[in-house]
C-alpha positions in Angstrom: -67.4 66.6 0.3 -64.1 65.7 -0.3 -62.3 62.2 -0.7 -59.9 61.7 2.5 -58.8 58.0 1.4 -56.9 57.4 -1.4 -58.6 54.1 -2.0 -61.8 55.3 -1.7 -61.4 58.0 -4.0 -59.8 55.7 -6.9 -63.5 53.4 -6.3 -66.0 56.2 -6.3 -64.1 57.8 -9.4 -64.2 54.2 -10.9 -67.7 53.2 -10.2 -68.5 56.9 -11.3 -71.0 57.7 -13.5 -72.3 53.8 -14.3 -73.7 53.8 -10.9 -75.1 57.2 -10.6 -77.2 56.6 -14.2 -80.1 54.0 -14.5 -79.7 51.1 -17.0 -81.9 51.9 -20.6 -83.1 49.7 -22.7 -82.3 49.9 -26.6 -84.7 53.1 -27.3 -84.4 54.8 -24.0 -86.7 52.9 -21.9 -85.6 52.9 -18.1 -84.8 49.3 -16.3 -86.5 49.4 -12.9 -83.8 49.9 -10.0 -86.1 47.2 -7.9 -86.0 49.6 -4.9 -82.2 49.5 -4.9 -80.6 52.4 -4.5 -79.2 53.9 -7.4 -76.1 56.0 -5.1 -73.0 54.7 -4.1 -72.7 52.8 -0.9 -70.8 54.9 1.6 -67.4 53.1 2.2 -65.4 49.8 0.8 -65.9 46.2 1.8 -63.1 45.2 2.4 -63.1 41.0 2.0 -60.4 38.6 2.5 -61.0 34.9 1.6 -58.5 32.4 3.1 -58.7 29.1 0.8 -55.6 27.0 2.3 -57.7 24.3 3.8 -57.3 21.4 1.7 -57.3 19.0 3.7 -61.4 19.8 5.0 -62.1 22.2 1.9 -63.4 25.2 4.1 -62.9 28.7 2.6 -62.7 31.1 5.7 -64.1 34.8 4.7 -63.3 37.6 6.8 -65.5 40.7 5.8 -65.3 44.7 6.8 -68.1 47.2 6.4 -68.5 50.5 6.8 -72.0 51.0 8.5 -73.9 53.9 10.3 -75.6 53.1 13.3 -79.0 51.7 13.0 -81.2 48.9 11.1 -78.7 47.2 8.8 -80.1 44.3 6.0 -76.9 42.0 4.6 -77.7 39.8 1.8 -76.0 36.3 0.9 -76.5 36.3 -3.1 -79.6 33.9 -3.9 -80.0 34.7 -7.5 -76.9 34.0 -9.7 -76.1 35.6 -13.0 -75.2 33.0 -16.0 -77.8 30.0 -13.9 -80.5 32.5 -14.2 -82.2 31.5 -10.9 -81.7 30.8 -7.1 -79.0 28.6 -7.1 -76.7 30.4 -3.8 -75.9 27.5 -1.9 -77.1 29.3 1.5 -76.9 25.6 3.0 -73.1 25.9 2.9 -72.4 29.3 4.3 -72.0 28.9 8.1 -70.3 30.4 11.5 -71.8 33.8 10.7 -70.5 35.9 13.4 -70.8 40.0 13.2 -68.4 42.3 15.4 -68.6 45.6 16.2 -66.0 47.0 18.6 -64.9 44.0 20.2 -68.5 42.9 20.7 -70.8 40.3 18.9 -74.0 41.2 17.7 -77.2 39.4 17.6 -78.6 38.9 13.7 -81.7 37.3 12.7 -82.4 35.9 9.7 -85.5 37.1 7.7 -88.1 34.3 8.1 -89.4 35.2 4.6 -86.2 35.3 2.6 -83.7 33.2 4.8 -80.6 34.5 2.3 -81.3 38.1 3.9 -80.0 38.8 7.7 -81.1 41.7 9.9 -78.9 43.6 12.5 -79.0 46.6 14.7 -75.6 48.8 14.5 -75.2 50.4 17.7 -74.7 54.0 18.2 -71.1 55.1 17.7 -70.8 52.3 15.6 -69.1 52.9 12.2 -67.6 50.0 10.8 -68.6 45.6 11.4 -66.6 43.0 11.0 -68.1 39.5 9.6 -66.7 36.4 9.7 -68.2 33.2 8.1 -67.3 29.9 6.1 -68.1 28.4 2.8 -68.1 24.8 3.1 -67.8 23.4 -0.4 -68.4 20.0 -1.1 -65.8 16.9 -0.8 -67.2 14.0 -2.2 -69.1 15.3 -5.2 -72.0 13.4 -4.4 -74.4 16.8 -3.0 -72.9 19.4 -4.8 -69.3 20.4 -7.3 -66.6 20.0 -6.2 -64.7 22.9 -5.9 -61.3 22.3 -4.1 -59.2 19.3 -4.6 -55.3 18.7 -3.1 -54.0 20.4 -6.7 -57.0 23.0 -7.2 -59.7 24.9 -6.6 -62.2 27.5 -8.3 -63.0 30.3 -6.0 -66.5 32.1 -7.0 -66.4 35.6 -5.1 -70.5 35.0 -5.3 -70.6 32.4 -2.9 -68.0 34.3 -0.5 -69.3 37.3 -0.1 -72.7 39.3 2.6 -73.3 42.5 1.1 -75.3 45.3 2.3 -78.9 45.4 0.9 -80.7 48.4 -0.5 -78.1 49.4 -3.3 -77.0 48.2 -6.8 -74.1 45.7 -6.6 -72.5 48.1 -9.2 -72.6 51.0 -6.4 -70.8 48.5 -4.2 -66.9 49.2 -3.7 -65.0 45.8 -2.8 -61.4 45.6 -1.8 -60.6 42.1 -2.2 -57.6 39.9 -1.3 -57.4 36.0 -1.2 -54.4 33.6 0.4 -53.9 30.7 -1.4 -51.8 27.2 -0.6 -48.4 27.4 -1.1 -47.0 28.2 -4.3 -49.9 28.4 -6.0 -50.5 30.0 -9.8 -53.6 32.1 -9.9 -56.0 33.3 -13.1 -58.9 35.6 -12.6 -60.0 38.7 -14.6 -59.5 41.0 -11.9 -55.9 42.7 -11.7 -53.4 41.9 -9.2 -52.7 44.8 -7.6 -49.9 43.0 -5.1 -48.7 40.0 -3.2 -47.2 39.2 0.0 -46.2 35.8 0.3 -49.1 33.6 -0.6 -51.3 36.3 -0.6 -52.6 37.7 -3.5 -54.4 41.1 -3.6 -56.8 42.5 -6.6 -57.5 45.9 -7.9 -60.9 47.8 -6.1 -63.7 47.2 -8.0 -67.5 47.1 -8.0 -69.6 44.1 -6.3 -71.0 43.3 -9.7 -67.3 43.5 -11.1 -66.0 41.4 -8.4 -68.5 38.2 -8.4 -68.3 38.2 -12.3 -64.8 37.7 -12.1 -64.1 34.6 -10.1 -60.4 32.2 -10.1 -59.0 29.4 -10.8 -55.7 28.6 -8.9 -53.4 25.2 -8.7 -49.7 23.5 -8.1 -49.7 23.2 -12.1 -50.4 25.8 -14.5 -49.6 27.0 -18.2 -50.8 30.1 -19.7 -51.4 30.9 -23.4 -51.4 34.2 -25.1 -54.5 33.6 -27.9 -53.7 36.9 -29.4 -50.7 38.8 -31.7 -48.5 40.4 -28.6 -49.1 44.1 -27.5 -53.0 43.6 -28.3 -55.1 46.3 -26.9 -57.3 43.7 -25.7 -55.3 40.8 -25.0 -57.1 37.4 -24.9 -55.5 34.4 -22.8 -55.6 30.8 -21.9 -54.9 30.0 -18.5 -54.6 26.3 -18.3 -54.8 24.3 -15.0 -54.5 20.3 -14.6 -54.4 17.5 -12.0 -51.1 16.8 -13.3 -48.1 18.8 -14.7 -48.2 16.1 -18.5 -52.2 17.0 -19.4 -51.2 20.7 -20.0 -49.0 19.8 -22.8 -50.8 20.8 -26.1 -49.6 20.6 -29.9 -49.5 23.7 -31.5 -52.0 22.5 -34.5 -54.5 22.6 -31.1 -53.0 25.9 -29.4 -53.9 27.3 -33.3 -57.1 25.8 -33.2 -57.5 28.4 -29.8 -56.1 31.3 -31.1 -58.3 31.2 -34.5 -61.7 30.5 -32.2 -60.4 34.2 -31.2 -59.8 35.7 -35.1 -62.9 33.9 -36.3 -65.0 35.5 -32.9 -64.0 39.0 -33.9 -64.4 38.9 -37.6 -68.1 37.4 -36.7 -68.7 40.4 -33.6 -66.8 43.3 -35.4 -65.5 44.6 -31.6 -64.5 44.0 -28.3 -66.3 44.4 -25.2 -64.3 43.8 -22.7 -60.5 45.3 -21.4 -59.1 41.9 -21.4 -60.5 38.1 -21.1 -59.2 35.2 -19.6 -60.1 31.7 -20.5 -60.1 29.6 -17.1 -59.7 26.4 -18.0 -60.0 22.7 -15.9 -58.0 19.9 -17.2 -59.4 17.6 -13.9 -61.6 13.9 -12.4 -61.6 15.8 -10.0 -62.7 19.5 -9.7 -66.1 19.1 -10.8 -66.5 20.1 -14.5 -68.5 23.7 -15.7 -69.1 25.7 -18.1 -69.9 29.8 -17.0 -70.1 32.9 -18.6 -68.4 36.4 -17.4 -68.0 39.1 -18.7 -64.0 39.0 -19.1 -63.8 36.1 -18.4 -65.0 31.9 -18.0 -64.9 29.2 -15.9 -64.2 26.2 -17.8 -63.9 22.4 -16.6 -63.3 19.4 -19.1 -61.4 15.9 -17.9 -57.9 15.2 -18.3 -57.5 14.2 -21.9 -59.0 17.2 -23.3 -55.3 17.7 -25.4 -54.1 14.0 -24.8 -57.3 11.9 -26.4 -58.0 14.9 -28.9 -60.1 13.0 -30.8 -62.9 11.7 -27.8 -62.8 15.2 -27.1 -64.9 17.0 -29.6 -68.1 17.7 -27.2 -65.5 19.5 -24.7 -64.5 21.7 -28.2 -67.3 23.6 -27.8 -67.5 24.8 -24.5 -65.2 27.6 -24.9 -66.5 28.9 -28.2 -70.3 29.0 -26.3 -68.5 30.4 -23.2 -66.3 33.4 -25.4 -69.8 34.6 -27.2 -70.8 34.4 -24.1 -69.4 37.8 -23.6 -71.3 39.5 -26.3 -74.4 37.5 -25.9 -75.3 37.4 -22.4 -72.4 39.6 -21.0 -72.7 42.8 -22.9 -75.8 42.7 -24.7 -78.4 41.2 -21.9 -82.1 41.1 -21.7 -83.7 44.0 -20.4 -85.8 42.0 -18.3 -83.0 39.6 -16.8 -80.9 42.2 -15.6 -81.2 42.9 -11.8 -80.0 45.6 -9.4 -78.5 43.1 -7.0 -78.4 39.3 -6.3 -81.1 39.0 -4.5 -83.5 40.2 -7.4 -85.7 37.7 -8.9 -84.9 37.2 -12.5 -86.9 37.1 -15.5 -85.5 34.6 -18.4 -88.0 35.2 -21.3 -85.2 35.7 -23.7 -83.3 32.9 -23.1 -83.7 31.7 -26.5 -81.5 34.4 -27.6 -79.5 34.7 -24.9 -78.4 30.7 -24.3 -80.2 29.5 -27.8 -77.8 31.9 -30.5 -74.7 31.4 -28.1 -75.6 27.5 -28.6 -75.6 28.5 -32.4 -72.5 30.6 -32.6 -70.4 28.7 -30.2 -71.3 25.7 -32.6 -70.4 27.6 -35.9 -67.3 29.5 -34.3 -66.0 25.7 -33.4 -66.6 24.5 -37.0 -64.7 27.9 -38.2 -62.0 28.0 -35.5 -60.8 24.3 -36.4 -61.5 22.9 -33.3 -64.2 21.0 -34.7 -64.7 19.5 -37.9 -67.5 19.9 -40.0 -68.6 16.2 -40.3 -68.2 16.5 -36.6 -70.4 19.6 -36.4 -72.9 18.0 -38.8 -73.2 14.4 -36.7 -74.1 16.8 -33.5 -76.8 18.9 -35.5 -78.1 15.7 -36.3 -78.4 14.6 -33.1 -79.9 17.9 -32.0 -82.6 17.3 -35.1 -82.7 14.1 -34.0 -83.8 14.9 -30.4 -86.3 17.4 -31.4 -88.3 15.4 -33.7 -88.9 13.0 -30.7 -89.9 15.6 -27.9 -93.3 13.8 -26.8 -93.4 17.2 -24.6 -93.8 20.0 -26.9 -97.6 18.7 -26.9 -98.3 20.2 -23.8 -95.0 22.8 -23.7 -93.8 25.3 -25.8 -90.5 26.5 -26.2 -91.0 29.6 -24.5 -92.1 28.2 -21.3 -88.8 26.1 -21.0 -87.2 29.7 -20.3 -88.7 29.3 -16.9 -86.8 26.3 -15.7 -83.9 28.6 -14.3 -86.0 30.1 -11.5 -88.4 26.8 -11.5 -84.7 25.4 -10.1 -85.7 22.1 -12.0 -83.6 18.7 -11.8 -81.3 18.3 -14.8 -82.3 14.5 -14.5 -86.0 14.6 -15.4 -87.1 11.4 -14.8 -89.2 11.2 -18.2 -86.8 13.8 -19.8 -88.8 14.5 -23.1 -92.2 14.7 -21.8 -90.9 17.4 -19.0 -88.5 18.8 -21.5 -85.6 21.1 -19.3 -83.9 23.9 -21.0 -84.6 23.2 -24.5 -83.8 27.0 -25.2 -80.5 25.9 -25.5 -80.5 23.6 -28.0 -84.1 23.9 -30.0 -83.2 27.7 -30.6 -79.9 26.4 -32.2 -81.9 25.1 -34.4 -84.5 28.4 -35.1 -81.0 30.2 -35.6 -80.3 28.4 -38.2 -83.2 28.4 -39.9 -82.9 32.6 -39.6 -79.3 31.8 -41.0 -80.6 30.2 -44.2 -83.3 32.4 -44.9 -81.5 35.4 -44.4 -78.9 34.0 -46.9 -81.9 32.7 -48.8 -83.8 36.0 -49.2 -80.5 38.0 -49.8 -79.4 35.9 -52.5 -76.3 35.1 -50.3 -75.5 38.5 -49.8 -76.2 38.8 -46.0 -76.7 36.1 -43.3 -76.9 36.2 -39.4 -73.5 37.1 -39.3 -74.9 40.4 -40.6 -77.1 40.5 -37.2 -73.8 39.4 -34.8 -71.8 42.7 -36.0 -75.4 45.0 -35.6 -76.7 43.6 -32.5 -73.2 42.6 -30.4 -70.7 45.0 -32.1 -72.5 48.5 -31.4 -70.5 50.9 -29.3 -67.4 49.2 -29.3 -65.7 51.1 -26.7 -68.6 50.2 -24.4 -67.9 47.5 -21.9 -71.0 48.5 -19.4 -74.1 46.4 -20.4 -76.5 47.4 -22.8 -79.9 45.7 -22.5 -82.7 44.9 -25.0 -85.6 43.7 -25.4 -87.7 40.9 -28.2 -88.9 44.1 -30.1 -85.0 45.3 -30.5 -84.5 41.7 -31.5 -87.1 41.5 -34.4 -86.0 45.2 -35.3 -82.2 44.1 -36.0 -82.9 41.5 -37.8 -85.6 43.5 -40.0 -82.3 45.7 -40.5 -80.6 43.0 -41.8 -83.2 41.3 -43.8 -86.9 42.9 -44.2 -89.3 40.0 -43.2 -91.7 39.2 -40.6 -89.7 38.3 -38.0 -92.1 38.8 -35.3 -94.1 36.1 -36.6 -91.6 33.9 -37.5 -90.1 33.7 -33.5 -93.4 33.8 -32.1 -94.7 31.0 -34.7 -91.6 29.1 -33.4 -91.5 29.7 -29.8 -95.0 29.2 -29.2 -95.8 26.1 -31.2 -97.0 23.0 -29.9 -96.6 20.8 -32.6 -94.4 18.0 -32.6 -92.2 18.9 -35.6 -88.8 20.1 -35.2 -87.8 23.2 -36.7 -85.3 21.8 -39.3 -86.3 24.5 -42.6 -82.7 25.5 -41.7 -81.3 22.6 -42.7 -83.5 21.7 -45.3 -82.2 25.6 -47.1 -78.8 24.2 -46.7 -78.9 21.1 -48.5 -79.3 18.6 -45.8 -82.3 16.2 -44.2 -82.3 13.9 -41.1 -82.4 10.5 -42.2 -81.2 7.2 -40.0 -78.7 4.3 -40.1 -78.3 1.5 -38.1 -74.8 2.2 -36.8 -73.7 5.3 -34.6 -72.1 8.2 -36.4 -68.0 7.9 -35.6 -68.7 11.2 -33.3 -71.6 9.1 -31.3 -68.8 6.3 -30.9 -66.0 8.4 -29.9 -68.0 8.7 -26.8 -69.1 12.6 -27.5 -73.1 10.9 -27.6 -74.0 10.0 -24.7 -70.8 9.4 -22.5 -70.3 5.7 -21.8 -74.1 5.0 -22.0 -75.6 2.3 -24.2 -77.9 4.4 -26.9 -81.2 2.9 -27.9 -82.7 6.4 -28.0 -84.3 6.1 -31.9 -85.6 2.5 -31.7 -86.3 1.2 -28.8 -86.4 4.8 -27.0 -84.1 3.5 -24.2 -80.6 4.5 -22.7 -79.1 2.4 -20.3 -75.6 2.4 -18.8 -73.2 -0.7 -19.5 -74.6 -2.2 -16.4 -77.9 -2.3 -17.7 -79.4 0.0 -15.5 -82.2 2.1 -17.6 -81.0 5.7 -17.8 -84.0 6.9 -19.7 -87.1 5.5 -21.1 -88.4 8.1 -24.3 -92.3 8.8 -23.7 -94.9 6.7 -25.8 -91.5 4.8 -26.9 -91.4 1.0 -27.3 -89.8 0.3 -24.1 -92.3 3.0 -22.6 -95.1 0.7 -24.1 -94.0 -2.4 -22.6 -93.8 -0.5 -19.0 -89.6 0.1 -18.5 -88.9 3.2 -16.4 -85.5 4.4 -14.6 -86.6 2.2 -11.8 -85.4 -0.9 -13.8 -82.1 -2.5 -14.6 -81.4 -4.9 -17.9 -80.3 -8.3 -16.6 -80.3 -10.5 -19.9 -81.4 -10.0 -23.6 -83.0 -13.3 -25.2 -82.0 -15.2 -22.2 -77.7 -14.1 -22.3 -77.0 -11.6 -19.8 -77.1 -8.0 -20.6 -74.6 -6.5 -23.2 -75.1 -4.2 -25.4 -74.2 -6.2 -28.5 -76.3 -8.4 -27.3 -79.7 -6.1 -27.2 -78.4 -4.7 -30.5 -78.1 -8.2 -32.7 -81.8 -8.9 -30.8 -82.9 -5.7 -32.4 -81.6 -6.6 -36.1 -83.0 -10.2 -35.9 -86.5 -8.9 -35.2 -86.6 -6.8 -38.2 -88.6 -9.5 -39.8 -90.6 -10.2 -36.3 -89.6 -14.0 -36.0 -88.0 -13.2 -32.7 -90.0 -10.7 -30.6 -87.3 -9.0 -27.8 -87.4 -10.7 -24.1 -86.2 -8.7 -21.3 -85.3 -9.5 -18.3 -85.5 -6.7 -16.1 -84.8 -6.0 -12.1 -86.5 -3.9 -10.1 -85.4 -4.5 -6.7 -85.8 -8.1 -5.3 -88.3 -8.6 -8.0 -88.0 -9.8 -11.9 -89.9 -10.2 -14.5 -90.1 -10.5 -18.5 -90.8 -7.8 -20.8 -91.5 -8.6 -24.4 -91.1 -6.2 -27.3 -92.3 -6.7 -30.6 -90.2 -4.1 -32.1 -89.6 -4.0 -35.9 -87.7 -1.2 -36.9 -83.8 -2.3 -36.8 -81.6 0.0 -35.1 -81.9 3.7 -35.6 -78.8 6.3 -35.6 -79.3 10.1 -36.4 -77.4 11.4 -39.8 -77.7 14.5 -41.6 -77.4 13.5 -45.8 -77.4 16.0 -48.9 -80.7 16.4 -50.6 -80.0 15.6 -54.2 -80.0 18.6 -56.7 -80.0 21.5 -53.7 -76.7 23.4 -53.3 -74.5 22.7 -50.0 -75.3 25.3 -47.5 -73.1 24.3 -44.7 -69.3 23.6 -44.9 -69.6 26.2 -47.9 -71.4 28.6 -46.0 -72.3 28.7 -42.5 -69.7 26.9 -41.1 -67.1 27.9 -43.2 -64.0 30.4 -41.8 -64.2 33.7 -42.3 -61.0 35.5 -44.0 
């Protein structure tokens, strides 16, 4: 049957044959559809978001959909690609109202899955109209902020009800969004046109649409990161509270543009049409850090370009963001994709997926410039650091912590290391390295895990549509790269219970974890911990500068003597609580003449804690190994030409 709108002709020539083929697996083996129809749905939603309100921070969302009469399903998304679990905020979409014809319909909600709504279309019936608002949060005390007086981040996911029983990629959208006056706008969709303060995008797919959300404010910059008339152009869209924190030297605009060069001579190819860093330069709009496909939502504070130097933890979120693309984007987990948003996912490769991006998006910094390599050392040895100490690896493996996505757990466990939380990130970075080294190692320097970014990421390089895979396509690249049992070597690693760290990586390159008794420059900078006082490695406490206890490390000292979260520091050997205070205390006990007293608050109540601690103060640092050549700067952190 013949097209007879233009519109809908350009979307079902578009979505074409994506939709109409299932997803395979590296090898040919068919992804489950998960009941979702595999056809395109009949018609486009048509969605127009109105995000003027500043002054409440409402988003309005007017919706049109093409129905036929009868049962009718419509989703809110629940399950949210680049979170990897339920984390639609259902509690702020309200005011559902569903037209047809001048009439309102009845919906119920489904008493099992309350993201999923139920209506009857009546007869005659062939199109609803849905009206509903978002309301984001305005003090940042339950939630992100997501709109302030000079910005806002708009995430299609959370303004959209879609139709259930079809793929989100068989989904046409028509989308348009008005935004306050005067206004700049970023997103990786293409404006298509603009009337007034209007803006309205090209048609696309659901799965397009929510994976491409924007950034809009009064003050914006944009930065082209690549040579001009590149067939993939790569940009910077910059947006800040005020018009002075987007000004940028150009040694740090280079530092941007070579975290691009240094990206592609690692993947070999592109996978997108375009990409657009969106990046926050804001107190305010709450900070992030999110992966898309051609694009990321980025938030740092104010002085990201100002205070350069107090900035070097911010450097790396948009190298771990960019890879993000390849890792995550492009090449994704066979059993982490989903049909629709409303699919439960499954995270068992995580430690690929989040773990190497935390590995590349740490080298890619070091390579780019944006980081130093002292710097990048001083965080690997924190990250060693942290590892070594992870009381819960007793009773958890490494593979279980891929489940904390859909477990929805609280980023603030109270006993942090004993829980542990989404240790894939960080650990893995850790198991990548040690696959660096040994590659480079059993090669003879010949080949390293760069080898196994151009073979695993780069592949079809005219492919933007994901292509998924599973662990035995991991181990099989990497036997492609460098014959060894690499089965055994991720499962050793991933399933272990033992306490050790997996620092062999480090040890290949010519460096150990040792300690000192003052904080690496990077720690003091304020890219440790923030503003908190760091007694992590000797007393196993972290307190804020009021003395309130932040975290107590399991079977630690201050675990020992009974401190917990619930207790604030009042005074140190009788002087009220500084932190020069607790550290001189620390230092004189070394010899154990002058045991610790605490006083600590817990509510009304007080009471003295003594600790007989004798170590001195304790400060991770990576050091050479004497007699082993450097690994490292000379090698895996050094730019590519």
């Amino acid at each position: 049957m013949g097209c007879r709108r233009a519109l809908l002709c350009v979307l079902l020539a578009m979505l074409g044959s994506a939709v109409a083929q299932p997803v395979l697996a590296q090898g040919g083996t068919v992804v489950s559809s998960h009941s979702a129809s595999g056809e395109r749905y009949p018609g486009v939603l048509r969605l127009h978001v109105d995000a003027t309100d500043l002054d409440r921070r409402i988003f309005r969302i007017q919706q049109t959909l093409p129905v036929k009469p009868g049962a009718l399903t419509l989703h809110y998304p629940r399950f949210l690609p680049g979170t990897h679990g339920p984390y639609g905020e259902i509690e702020r979409m309200a005011g559902l109202q569903i037209r047809a014809q001048g009439q309102t319909l009845a919906w119920q909600r489904d008493t099992v899955d309350p993201y999923s709504f139920h209506v009857q279309v009546p007869a005659g019936v062939n199109e609803l109209g849905l009206e509903f608002q978002f309301l984001s949060e305005v003090r940042g005390q339950t939630g992100r902020v997501v709109m302030t007086r000079d910005m806002l981040n708009l995430q299609w996911i959370s303004q959209v009800i879609y139709p259930g029983g079809f793929q989100a990629k068989g989904i046409a959208v028509q989308a348009s969004v008005t935004l306050p006056a005067g206004w700049h706008a970023a997103t990786a969709l293409r404006v298509t046109g603009r009337q007034g303060d209007t803006w309205q995008f090209e048609p696309t797919s659901l799965e397009t649409l929510v994976d491409s959300p924007i950034f809009a404010g009064r003050h914006h910059q944009q930065i082209a990161l690549d040579p001009q008339g590149a067939a993939k152009p790569v940009v910077l869209h910059l947006f800040a509270d005020a018009p002075e924190q987007l000004q940028a030297s150009d040694a740090q605009i280079e530092a941007h543009r070579q975290l691009v060069q240094q990206t592609d001579r690692l993947m070999g190819s592109r996978h997108f049409r375009h990409y657009d860093f969106l990046l926050a330069l804001s107190e305010r709009m709450g900070g992030i850090g999110l992966e898309h496909h051609e694009s990321s939502e980025n938030g740092v504070l104010p002085d990201y370009f100002k205070d350069w130097a107090k900035s070097v933890g911010a450097r790396e979120l948009l190298p771990h963001e960019y890879v993000h693309s390849w890792n995550g984007k492009f090449r994704r987990p066979a059993d982490l994709w989903t049909p629709h948003f409303n699919q439960p996912m499954r995270n068992s490769l995580l430690w690929l997926y989040e773990g190497q991006t935390q590995y590349w998006g740490r080298v890619l910094a070091a390579r780019s410039g944006l980081v130093t390599p002292e710097q990048t050392r001083d965080l690997m040895a924190r990250t060693a650091a942290e590892y070594t100490y992870r009381a819960g690896k007793l009773w958890r493996n490494l593979q279980d912590t891929t489940n904390e996505g859909t477990m929805r757990s609280g980023r603030n466990a109270t006993w942090r290391d004993w829980q542990r939380g989404s240790d894939y990130y960080d650990e893995s970075s850790l198991i990548w390295l040690d696959a660096d080294t040994l590659i480079r190692d059993k090669s003879k320097g010949q080949r390293s895990l760069d080898d196994f970014a151009k073979l695993f990421f780069g592949v079809e390089p005219d492919r933007v549509a994901p292509l998924t895979y599973t662990f035995d396509d991991i181990v099989a690249a990497l036997n492609k790269v460098q014959p060894h049992d690499w089965k055994a070597f991720l499962r050793e690693r991933l399933d272990s219970h033992a306490l050790a760290a997996p620092l062999d990586g480090l040890q290949r390159a010519g460096w150990r974890l040792d300690w000192a008794e003052t904080p690496s420059e990077w720690s003091r900078s304020g890219n440790g911990r923030g503003q908190a006082d760091d007694f992590s490695y000797s007393l196993g406490l972290v307190l804020q500068p009021d003395g309130q206890v932040q975290q107590v490390r399991w079977n630690s000292p201050a675990f020992e003597a009974g401190m917990s979260p619930a207790l604030s520091v009042v005074a140190v050997q009788g002087k009220a609580y500084k932190a020069e205070r607790l550290s001189a205390a620390i230092t004189a006990n070394k010899s154990g003449q002058a045991p610790l007293q605490l006083l600590v608050k817990e509510g009304e109540q007080y009471r003295t804690l003594t600790l007989d601690y004798r170590q001195g103060l304790r400060y991770p640092r990576l050091v050479r190994i004497e007699g082993m050549p450097e690994g490292l700067d000379a090698g895996v952190l050094k730019a590519r030409q």
